[in-house]
N, C-alpha and C positions, 0 to 999 in steps of 0.2 A: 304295889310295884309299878313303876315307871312302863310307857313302852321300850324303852331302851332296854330297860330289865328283862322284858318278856320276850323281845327278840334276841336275849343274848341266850335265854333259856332256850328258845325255840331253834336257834342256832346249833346250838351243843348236841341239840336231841338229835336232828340233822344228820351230827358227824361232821361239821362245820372245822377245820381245824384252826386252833389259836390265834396265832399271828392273821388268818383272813378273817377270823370275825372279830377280831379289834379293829381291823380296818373298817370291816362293813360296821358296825356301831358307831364310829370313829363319823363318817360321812352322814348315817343315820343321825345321828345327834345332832352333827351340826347344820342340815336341812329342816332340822326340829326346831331347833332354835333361833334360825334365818324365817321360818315360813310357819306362821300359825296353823295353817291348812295343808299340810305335810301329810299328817299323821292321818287323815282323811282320805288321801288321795292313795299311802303306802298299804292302806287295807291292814286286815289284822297279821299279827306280829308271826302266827303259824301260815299264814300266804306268801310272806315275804321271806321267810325262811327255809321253806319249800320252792320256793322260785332261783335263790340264788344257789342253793342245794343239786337243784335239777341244772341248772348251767355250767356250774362248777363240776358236776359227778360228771358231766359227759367231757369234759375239758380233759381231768383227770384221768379217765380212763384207757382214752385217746393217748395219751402222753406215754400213762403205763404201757401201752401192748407196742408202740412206737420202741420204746426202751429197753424192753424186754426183747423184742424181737435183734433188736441192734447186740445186746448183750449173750443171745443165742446162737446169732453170726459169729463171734467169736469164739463163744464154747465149740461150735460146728468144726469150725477151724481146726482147732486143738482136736478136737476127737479125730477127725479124719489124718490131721498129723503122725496121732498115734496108732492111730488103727491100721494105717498105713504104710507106716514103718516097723510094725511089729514083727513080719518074715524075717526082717532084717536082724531083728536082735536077738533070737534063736533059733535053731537049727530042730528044737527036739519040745515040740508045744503041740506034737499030736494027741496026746491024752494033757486033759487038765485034771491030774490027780487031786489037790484040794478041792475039799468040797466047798470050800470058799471061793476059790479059782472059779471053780464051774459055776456057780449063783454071777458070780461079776462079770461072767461072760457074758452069762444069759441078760443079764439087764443092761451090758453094754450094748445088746443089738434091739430089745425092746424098748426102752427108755430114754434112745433119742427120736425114733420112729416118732411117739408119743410126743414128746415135747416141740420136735417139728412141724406135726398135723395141728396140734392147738395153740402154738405160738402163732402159724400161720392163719387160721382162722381167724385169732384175735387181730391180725394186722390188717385182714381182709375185711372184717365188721369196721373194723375204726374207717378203715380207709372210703370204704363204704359211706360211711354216715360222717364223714370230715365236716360236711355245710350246714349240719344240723343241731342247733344251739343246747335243746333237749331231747333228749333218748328217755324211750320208758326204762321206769326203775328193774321189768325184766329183761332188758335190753343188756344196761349196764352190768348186770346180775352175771349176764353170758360171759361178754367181753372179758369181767374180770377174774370167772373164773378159769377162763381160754390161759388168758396171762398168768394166772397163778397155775394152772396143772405144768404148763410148759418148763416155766421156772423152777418148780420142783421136781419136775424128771428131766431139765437141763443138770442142775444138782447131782441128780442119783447116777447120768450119768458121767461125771465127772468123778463121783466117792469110788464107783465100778472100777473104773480104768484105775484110781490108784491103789484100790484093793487088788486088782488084778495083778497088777505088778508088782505089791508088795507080797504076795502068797506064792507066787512065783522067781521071788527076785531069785533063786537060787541058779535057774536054768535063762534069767533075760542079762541081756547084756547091761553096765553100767549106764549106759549114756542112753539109752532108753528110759531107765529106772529115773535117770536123772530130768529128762526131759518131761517125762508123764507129771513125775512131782510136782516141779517148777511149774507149768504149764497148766495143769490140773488146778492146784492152788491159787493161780490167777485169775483162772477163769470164772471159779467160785466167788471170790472175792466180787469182781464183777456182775456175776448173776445175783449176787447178795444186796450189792448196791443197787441193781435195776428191781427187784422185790418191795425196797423201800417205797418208791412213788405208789407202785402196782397197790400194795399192802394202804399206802393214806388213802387211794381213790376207793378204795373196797369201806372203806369207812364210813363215805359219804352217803346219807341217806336219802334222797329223795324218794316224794310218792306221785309216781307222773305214771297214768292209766297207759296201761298196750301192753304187747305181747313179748317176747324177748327170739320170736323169727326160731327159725332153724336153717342146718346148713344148704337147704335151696336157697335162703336169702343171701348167703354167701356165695356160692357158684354158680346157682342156675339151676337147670332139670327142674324144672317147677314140676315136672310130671310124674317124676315119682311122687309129690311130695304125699301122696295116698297112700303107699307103696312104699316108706323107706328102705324097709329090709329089702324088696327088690336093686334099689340103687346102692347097698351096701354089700348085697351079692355079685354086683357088676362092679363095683369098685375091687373086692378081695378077689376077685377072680382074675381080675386083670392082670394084679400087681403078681397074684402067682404065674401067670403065662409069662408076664418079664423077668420074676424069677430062675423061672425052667429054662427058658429058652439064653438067660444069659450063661448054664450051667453048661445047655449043649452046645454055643460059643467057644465055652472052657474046655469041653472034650469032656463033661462029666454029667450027662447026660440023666444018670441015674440021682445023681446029689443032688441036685437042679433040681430036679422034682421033688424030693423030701423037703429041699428047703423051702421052692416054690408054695408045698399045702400048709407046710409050718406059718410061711406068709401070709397068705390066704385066711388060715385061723386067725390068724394074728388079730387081724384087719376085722372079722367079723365079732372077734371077743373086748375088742377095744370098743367096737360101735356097740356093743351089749353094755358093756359097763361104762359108759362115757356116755352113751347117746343122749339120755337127758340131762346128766349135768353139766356136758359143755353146750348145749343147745344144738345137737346135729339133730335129733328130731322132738316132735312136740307130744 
């Protein structure tokens, strides 16, 4: 075999996709053919393919959470749209008789939380590491799967809200029905389209030595970082006090509270099942 041969192998193994590694063979070859002492200087065909691998994956990954987060602003939109005008399009939504209703509530209020906290993460690593050519392959590991959790509980909540309203259409008003659909449906579409890029960089394999960081490399607090569960106790406890305290605003001081520790949980069982495989700790 050629070196062109064995860099196209070494390519592929990569996760190199198509059209870029005809280009890079494409310039490969014909430096080969310009320059007898090319193929000397390019090092072996597993160096070289590992080197544009690690440039490309961080290029790509950047792109994807850039994309996804932009695609998540708009699902945002829409959710709050709906969520927001739902008083309006019935009068009689204080028991969710379907036990379908009740599931689509429940992950309309869990599964944009979710997809918020690791869309945002992934936009804060990329943004983070924007000037830096290569990222360790546990780096890019994080990032991608920040953009894929977010994507897919951008998704589920978007499936919620129109399951919510189709198990209910009996007691929502048309133009509600009609708005979640329409709106719902585009926003998927969307989140579907920004999944594409996220889905090719996840492909890419580099093997570039380091760590993939956790979320102090993100925001700070270096001082927990001995300590997560400490900063993940101060984080759920917060978000419950803004909870409660927004309840006793509302005059319901009691509700405030249940919803506040419900929050609180929330936040401490998402860092139990997420913490290592979005990188919030090591």
């Amino acid at each position: 075999m050629s070196y062109v041969d064995h860099l196209s192998r070494e390519l592929r193994a990569h996760g190199i996709p198509g059209r870029t590694r005809r280009r890079i063979l494409a310039e490969v070859d014909d430096h080969l053919r310009s320059d007898g002492d090319a193929e000397a200087r390019f090092g072996s065909p597993g160096e070289v393919a590992n080197a544009f691998a690690a440039e490309l994956g961080a290029q790509a990954v950047r792109r994807g959470a850039v994309g996804a987060f932009a695609a998540l602003g708009l699902a945002g939109a829409v959710y709050a749209l709906c969520f927001v005008s739902l008083p309006f399009a019935s009068s009689s939504l204080e028991t969710l008789d379907p036990p379908l209703a009740a599931l689509a509530f429940a992950t309309m209020i869990v599964a944009p939380q979710v997809s918020f906290v690791a869309g945002s993460l992934a936009l804060v690593r990329a943004f983070r590491r924007r000037r830096e050519n290569v990222l360790a392959t546990a780096e890019l590991r994080v990032i991608s799967r920040r953009t894929s959790v977010a994507l897919v509980f951008g998704l589920l909540t978007m499936g919620a809200l129109a399951l919510f309203g189709y198990e209910l259409r009996g007691v929502l008003a048309g133009w509600w029905l009609s708005l979640t659909y329409a709106s719902t449906a585009v926003a998927s579409v969307v989140l579907v389209l920004a999944a594409l890029p996220a889905l090719s960089a996840a492909r890419v394999r580099p093997q570039v030595a380091g760590h993939g960081g956790d979320v102090f490399d993100d925001v700070g607090f270096a001082r927990f970082r001995g300590n997560p569960w400490r900063f993940a106790q101060l984080i759920a406890t917060t978000v419950g006090l803004a909870v409660w305290l927004t309840g006793v605003v509302q005059g319901d001081p009691l509700d405030g509270f249940v919803r506040g520790v419900f929050e609180a949980l929330a936040c401490l069982g998402g860092f139990a099942v997420f913490g290592r495989y979005l990188g919030l700790r090591r």
